[in-house]
BAKELUM-609850 format. One record per residue (C-alpha): residue number from 0; residue in one letter; x, y, z. Coordinates in pm, 1 decimal, always signed. Layout:
{atom NUM,"A",{X,Y,Z}}
...
//
This chain:
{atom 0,"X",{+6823.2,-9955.3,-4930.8}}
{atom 1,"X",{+6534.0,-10123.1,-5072.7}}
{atom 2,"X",{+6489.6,-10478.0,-4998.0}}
{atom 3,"X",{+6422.0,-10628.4,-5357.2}}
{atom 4,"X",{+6275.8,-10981.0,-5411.9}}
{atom 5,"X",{+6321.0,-11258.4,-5606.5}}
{atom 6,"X",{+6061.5,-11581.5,-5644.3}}
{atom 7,"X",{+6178.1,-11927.9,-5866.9}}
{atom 8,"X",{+5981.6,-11974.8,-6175.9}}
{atom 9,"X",{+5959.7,-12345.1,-6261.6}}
{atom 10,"X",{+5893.7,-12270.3,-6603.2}}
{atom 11,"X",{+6221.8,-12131.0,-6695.9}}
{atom 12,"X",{+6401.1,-12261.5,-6400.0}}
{atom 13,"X",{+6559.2,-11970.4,-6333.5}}
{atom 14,"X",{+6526.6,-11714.6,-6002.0}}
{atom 15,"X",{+6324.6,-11359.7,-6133.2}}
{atom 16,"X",{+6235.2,-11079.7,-5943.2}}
{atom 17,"X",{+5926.3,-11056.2,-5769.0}}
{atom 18,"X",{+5715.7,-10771.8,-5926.9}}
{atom 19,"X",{+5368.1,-10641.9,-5738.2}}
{atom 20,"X",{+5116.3,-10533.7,-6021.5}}
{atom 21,"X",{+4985.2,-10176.5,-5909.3}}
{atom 22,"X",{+4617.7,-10266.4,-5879.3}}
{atom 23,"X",{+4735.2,-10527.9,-5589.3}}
{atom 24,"X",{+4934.7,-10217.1,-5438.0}}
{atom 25,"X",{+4617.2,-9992.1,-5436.7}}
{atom 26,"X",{+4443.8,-10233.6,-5275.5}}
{atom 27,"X",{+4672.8,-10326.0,-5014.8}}
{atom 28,"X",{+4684.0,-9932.6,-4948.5}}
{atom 29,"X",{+4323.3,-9900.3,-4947.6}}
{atom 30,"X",{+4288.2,-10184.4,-4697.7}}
{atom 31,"X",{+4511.9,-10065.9,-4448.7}}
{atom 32,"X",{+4381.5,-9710.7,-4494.0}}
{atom 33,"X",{+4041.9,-9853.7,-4434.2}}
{atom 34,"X",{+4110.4,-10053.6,-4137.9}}
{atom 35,"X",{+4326.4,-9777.9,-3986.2}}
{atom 36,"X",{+3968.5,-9546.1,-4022.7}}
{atom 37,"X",{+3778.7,-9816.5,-3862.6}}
{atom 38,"X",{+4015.6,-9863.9,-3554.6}}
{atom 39,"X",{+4043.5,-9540.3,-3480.4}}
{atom 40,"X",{+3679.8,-9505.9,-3518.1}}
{atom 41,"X",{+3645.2,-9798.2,-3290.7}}
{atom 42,"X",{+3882.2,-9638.3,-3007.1}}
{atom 43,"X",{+3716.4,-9298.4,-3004.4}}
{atom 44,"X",{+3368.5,-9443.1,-2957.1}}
{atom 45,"X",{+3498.6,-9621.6,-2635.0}}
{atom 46,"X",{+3682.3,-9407.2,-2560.3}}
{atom 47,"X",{+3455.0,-9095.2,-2580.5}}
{atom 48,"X",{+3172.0,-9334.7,-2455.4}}
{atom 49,"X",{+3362.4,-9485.9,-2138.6}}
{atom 50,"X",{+3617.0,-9210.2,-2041.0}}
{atom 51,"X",{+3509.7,-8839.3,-2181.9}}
{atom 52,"X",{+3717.1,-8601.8,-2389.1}}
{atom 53,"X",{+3872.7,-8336.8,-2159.4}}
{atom 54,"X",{+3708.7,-8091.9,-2259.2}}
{atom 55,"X",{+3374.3,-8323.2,-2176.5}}
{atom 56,"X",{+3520.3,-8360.0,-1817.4}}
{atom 57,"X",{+3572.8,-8017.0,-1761.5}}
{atom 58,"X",{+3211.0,-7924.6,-1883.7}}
{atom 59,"X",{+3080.5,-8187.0,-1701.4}}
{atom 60,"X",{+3285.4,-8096.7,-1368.5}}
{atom 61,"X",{+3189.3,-7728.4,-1444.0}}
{atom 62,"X",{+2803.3,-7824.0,-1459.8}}
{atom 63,"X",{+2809.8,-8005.4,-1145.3}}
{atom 64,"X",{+2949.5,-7694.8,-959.1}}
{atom 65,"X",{+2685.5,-7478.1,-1081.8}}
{atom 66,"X",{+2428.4,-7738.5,-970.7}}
{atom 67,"X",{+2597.1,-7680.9,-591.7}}
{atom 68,"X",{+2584.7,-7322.1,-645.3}}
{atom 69,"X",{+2241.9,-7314.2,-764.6}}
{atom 70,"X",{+2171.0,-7531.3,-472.2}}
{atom 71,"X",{+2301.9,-7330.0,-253.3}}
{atom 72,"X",{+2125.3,-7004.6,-348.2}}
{atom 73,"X",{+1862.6,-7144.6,-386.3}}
{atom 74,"X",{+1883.3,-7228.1,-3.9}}
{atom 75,"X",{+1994.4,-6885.2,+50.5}}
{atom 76,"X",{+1666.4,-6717.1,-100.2}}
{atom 77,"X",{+1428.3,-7014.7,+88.4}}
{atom 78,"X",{+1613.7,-6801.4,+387.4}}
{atom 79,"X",{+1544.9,-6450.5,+255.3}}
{atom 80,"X",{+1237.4,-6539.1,+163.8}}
{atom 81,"X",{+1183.8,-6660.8,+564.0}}
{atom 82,"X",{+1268.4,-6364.6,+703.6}}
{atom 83,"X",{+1033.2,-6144.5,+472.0}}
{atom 84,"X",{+769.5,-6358.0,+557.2}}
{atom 85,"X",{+878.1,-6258.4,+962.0}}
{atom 86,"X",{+904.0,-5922.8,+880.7}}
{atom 87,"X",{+557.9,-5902.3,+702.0}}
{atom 88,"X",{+398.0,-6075.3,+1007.7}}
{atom 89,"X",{+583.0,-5802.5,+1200.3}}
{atom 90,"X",{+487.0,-5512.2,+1020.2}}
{atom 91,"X",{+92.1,-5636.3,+1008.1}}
{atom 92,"X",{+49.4,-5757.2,+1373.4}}
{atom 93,"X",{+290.9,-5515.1,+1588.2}}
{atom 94,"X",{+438.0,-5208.8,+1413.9}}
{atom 95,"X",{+96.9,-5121.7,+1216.3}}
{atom 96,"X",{-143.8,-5227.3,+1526.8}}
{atom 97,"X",{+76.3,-5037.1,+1773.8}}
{atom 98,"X",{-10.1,-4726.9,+1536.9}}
{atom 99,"X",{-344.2,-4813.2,+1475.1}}
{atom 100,"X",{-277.7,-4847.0,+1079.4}}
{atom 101,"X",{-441.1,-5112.3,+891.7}}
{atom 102,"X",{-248.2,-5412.9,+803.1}}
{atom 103,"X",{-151.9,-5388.8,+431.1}}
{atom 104,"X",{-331.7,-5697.2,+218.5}}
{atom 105,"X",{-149.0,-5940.9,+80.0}}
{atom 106,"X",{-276.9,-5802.7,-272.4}}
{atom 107,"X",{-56.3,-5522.1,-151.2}}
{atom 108,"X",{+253.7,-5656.7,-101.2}}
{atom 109,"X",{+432.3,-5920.5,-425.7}}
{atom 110,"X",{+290.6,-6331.7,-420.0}}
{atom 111,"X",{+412.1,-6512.6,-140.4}}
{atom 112,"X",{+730.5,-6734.3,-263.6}}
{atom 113,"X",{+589.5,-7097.9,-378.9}}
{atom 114,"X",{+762.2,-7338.4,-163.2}}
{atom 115,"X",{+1108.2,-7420.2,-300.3}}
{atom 116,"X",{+1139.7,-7779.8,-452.6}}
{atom 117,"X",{+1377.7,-8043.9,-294.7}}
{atom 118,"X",{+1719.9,-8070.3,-388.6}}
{atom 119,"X",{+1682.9,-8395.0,-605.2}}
{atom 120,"X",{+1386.7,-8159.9,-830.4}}
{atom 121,"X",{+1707.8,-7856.8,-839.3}}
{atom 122,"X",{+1914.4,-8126.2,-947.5}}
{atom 123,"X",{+1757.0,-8224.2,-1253.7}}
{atom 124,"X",{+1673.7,-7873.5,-1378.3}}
{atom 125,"X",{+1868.6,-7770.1,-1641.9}}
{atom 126,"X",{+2085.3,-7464.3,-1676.2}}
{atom 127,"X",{+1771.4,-7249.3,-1771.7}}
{atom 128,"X",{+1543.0,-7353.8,-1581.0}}
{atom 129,"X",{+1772.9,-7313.2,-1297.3}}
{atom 130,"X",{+1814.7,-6988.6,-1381.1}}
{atom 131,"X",{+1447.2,-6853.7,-1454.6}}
{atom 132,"X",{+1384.4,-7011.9,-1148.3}}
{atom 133,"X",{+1645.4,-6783.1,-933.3}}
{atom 134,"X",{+1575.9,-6484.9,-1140.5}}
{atom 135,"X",{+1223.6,-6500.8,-1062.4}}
{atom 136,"X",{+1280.7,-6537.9,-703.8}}
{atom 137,"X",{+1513.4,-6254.5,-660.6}}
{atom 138,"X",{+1246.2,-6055.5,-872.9}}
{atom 139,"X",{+993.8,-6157.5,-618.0}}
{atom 140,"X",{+1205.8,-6069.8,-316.3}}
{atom 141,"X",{+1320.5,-5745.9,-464.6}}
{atom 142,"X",{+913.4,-5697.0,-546.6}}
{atom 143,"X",{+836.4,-5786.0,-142.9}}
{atom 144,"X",{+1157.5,-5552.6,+8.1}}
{atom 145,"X",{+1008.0,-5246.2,-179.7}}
{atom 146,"X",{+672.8,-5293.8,-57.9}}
{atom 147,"X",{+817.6,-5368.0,+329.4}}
{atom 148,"X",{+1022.3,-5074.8,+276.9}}
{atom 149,"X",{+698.3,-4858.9,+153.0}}
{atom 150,"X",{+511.8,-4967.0,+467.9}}
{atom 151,"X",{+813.5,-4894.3,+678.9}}
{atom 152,"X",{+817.2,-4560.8,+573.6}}
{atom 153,"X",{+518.2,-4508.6,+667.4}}
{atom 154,"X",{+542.7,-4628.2,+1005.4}}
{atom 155,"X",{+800.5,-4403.0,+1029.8}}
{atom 156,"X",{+569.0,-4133.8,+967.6}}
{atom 157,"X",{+290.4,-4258.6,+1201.8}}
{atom 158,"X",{+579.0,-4265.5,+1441.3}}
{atom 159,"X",{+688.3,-3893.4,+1435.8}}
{atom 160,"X",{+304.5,-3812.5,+1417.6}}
{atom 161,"X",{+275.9,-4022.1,+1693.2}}
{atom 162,"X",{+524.7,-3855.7,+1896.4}}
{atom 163,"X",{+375.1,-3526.9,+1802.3}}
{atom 164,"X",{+13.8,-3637.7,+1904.3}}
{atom 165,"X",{+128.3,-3719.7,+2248.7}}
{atom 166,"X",{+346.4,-3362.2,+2334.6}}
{atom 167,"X",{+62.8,-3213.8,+2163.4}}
{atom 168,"X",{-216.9,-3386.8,+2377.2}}
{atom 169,"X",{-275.5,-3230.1,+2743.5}}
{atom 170,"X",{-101.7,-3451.3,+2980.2}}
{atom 171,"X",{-21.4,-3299.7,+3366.1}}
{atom 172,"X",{-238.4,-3064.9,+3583.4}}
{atom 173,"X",{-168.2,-2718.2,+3525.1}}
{atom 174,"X",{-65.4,-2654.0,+3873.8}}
{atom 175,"X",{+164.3,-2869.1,+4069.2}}
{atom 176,"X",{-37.3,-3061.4,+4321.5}}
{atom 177,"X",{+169.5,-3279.2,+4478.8}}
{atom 178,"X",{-56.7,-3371.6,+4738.6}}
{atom 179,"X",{-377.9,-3418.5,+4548.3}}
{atom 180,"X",{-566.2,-3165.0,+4769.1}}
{atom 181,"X",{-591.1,-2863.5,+4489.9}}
{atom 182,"X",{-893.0,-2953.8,+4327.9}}
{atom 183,"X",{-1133.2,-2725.7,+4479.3}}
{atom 184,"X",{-1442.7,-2828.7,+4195.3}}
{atom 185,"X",{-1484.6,-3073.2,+3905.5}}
{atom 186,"X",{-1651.2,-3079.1,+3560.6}}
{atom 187,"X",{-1999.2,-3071.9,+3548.1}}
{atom 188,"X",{-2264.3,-2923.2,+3717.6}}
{atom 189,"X",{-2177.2,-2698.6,+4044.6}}
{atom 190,"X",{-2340.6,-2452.8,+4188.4}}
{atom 191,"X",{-2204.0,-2078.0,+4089.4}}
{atom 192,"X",{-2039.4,-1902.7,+4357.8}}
{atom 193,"X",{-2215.1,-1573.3,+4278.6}}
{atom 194,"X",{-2572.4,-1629.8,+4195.9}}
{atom 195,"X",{-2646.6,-1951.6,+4387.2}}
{atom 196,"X",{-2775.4,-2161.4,+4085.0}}
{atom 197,"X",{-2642.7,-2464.2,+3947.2}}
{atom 198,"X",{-2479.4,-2409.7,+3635.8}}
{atom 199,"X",{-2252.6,-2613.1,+3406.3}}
{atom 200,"X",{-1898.6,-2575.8,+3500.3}}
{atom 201,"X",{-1641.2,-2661.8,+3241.7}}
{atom 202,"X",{-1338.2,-2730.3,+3379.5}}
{atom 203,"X",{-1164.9,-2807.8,+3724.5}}
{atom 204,"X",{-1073.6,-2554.0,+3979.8}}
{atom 205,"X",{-746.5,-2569.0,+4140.6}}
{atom 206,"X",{-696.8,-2390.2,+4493.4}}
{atom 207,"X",{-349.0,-2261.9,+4550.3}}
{atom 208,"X",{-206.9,-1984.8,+4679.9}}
{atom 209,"X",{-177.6,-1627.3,+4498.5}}
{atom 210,"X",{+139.1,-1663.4,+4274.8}}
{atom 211,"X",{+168.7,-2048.9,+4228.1}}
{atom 212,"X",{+299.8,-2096.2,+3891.5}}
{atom 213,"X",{+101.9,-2237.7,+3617.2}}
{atom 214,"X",{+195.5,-2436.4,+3353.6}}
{atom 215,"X",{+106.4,-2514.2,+2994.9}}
{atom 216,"X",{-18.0,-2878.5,+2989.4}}
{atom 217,"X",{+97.9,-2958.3,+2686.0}}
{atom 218,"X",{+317.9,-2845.8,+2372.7}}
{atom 219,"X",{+111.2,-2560.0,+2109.7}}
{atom 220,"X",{+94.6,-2208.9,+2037.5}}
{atom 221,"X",{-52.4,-1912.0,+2274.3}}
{atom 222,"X",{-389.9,-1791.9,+2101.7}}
{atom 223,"X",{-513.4,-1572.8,+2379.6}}
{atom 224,"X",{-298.8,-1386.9,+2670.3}}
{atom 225,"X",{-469.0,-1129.4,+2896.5}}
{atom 226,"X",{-815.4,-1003.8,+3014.6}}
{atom 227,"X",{-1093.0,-1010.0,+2764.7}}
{atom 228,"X",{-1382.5,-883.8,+2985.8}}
{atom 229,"X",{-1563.4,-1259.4,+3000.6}}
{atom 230,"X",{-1513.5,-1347.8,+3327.1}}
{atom 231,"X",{-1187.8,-1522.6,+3304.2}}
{atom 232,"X",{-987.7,-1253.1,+3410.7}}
{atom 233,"X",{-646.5,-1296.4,+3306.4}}
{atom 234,"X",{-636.6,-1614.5,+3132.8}}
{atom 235,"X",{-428.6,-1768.9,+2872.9}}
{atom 236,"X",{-580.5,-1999.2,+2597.6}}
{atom 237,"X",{-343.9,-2251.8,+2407.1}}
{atom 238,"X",{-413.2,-2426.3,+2086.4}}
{atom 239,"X",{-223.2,-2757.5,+2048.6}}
{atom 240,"X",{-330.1,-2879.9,+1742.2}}
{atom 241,"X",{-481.9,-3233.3,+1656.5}}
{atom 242,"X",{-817.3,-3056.1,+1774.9}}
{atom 243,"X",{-699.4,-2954.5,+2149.0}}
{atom 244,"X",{-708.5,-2644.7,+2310.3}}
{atom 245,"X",{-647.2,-2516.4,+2666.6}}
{atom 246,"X",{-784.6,-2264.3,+2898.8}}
{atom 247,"X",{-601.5,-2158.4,+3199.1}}
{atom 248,"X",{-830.3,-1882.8,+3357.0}}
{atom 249,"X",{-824.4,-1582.9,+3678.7}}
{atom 250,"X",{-447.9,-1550.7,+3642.2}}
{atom 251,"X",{-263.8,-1281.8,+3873.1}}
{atom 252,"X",{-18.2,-1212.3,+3585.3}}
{atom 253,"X",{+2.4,-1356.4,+3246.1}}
{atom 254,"X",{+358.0,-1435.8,+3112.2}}
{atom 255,"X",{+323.3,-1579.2,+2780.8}}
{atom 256,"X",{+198.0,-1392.4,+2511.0}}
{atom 257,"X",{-13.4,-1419.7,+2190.6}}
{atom 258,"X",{+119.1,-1603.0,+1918.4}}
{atom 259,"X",{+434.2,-1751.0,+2144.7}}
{atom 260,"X",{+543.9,-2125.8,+2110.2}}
{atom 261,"X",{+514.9,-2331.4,+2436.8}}
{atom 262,"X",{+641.3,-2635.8,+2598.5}}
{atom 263,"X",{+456.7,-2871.9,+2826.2}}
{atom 264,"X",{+583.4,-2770.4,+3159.6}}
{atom 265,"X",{+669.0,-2429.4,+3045.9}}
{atom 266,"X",{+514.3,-2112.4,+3326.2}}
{atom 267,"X",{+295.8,-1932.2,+3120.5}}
{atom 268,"X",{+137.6,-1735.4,+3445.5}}
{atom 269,"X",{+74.9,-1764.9,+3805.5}}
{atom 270,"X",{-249.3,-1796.6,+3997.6}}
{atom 271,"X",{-474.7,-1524.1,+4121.9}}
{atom 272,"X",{-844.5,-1385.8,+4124.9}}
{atom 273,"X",{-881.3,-1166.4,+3868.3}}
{atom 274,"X",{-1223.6,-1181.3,+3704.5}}
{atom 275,"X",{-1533.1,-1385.6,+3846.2}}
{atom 276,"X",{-1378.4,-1576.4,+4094.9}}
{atom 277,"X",{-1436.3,-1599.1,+4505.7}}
{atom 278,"X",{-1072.7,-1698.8,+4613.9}}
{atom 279,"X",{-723.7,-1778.7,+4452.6}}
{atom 280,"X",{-760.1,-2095.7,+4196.0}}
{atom 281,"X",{-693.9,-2156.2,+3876.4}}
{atom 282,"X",{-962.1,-2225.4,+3645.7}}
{atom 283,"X",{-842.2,-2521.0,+3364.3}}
{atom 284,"X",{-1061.0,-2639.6,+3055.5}}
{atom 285,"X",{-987.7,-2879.5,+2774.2}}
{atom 286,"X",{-1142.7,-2845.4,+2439.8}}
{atom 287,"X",{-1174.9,-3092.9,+2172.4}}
{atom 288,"X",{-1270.0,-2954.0,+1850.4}}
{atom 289,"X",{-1438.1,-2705.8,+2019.4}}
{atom 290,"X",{-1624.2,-2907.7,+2288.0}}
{atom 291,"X",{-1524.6,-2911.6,+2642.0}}
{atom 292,"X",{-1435.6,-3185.0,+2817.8}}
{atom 293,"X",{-1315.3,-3313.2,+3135.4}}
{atom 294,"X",{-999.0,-3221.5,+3204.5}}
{atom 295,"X",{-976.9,-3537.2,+3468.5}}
{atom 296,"X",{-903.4,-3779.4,+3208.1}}
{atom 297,"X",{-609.5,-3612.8,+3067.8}}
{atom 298,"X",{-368.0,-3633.0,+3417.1}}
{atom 299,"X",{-220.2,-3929.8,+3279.9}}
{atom 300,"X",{+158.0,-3857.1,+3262.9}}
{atom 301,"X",{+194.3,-3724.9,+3650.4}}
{atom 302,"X",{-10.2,-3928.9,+3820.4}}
{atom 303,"X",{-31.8,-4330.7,+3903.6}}
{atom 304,"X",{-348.5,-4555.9,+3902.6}}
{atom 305,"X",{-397.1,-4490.5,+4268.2}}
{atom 306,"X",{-349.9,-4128.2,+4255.2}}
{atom 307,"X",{-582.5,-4071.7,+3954.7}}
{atom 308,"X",{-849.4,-4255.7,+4118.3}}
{atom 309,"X",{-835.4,-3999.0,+4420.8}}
{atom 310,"X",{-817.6,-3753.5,+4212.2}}
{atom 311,"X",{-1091.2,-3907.1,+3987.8}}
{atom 312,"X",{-1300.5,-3892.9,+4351.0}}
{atom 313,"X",{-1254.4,-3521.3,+4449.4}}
{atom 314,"X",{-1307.0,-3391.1,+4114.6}}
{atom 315,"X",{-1628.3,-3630.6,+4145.4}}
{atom 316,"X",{-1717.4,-3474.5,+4440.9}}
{atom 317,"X",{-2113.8,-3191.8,+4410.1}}
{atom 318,"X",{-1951.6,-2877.8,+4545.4}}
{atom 319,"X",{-1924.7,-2544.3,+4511.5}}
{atom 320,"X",{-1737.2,-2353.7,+4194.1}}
{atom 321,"X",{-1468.7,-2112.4,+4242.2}}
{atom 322,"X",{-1604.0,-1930.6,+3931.9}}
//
């Protein structure tokens, strides 16, 4: 029920009810309107300014764990970025030298990583920067793996060459000689059995007796196999590739056979005198790219320092040839 007024008018003495013209009704309305507006203006401000909307705190709570995050990869790729540099120094100054392969130039490989900036710097990155930052980092990285894995690749391939090179490279005397007392005549100038001159021998003779096995000194492919009429008698000739080629001359009996794959240690005949030679031996040359050389220096697999140094002694030694 509305609560009415009533006010005493001392001009007619009498109690009348209290009417509010509208004008003074607006304005009361407008008034309290107005300084509802202004208090709730008020409120927000402080309240905004002092304690955050929600949504602020979560945004704000949500930007603070991407800071840690970005932090913490960023710590991540200083690691990565470590390691490649290990790797690099790795690659340049064991795997490549090991090989003999030139070290691949910085130019080569992406721009070293600038040093990372301290956490503080991180911190007052914003969002984007933050990000162009990583992104360019992982670019870099990804740049720098692709290059390591390039060179690795090829170090794989200098590895199987490598590995090929060596079985392919004479390596053990053709004869076993366990004793070190088969080498009958060295490389270089002897004097021929036959005509009493001194000549140029090529190779090393090996005394043993008449059926001793021979063997191929290294890995290749048979190019010659029998008796040619040049004073070899029955003599096998091996080409191993990379430039190197064997002779293994005055055979009693050839086994191998033109065109057949060998091993290094594989019989490919047995010792006689066939041809021009005074006694049972084996006649052995090694050719590089079609010069002979002295088959001495290539003993290395079967023999120790001591041994080869004997053996570096007798084959040393002005004698008669075999051949």
């Amino acid at each position: 029920m509305k609560k009415i007024k009533y006010y005493y008018n001392t001009n007619t003495l009498r109690y009348e009810k209290l009417e509010v013209p509208l004008r003074v009704k607006l304005l009361r309305i407008f008034g309290f309107v107005a300084a509802a507006v202004v208090t709730a203006i008020l409120i927000s401000y402080f309240a905004f300014q002092f304690v955050g909307s929600p949504n602020e705190k979560i945004l704000r709570l949500q930007n603070e764990r991407l800071k840690d995050k970005y932090a913490e990869l960023d710590e991540q790729l200083s690691s990565l970025s470590q390691q490649m540099k290990e790797l690099e120094k790795r690659d340049n100054n064991v795997y490549r030298s090991i090989f003999e392969a030139n070290p691949i130039p910085d130019s080569a490989r992406a721009k070293e990583l600038e040093d990372q900036r301290e956490f503080a710097t991180i911190m007052s990155m914003s969002n984007n920067q933050l990000l162009t930052s990583i992104n360019n980092t992982i670019a870099n990285l990804n740049s720098r793996i692709k290059a390591q894995n390039a060179s690795y690749n090829e170090i794989d391939g200098l590895v199987k060459n490598k590995e090929a090179l060596l079985s392919h490279t004479p390596a053990i005397q053709p004869v076993s000689n366990a004793d070190l007392n088969r080498i009958a005549s060295g490389f270089g100038y002897r004097i021929d059995p036959v005509y009493k001159t001194i000549k140029m021998h090529a190779g090393l003779d090996f005394a043993a007796p008449q059926g001793t096995p021979i063997y191929a000194t290294a890995d290749g492919t048979v190019s010659v196999a029998g008796n040619t009429g040049n004073g070899y008698g029955n003599y096998v000739v091996i080409k191993h590739g990379y430039g190197y080629e064997t002779l293994y001359g005055h055979m009693v009996k050839v086994k191998s056979r033109s065109g057949q794959a060998v091993k290094r240690g594989e019989v490919i005949g047995w010792v006689g005198s066939t041809g021009k030679s005074t006694g049972p031996h084996c006649h052995y040359e090694v050719h590089k790219n079609g010069n002979k050389i002295d088959p001495v220096y290539f003993f290395y697999n079967d023999l120790s320092p001591e041994q080869f140094d004997r053996l570096l002694k007798q084959a040393a030694s002005s004698n008669q040839s075999f051949d």
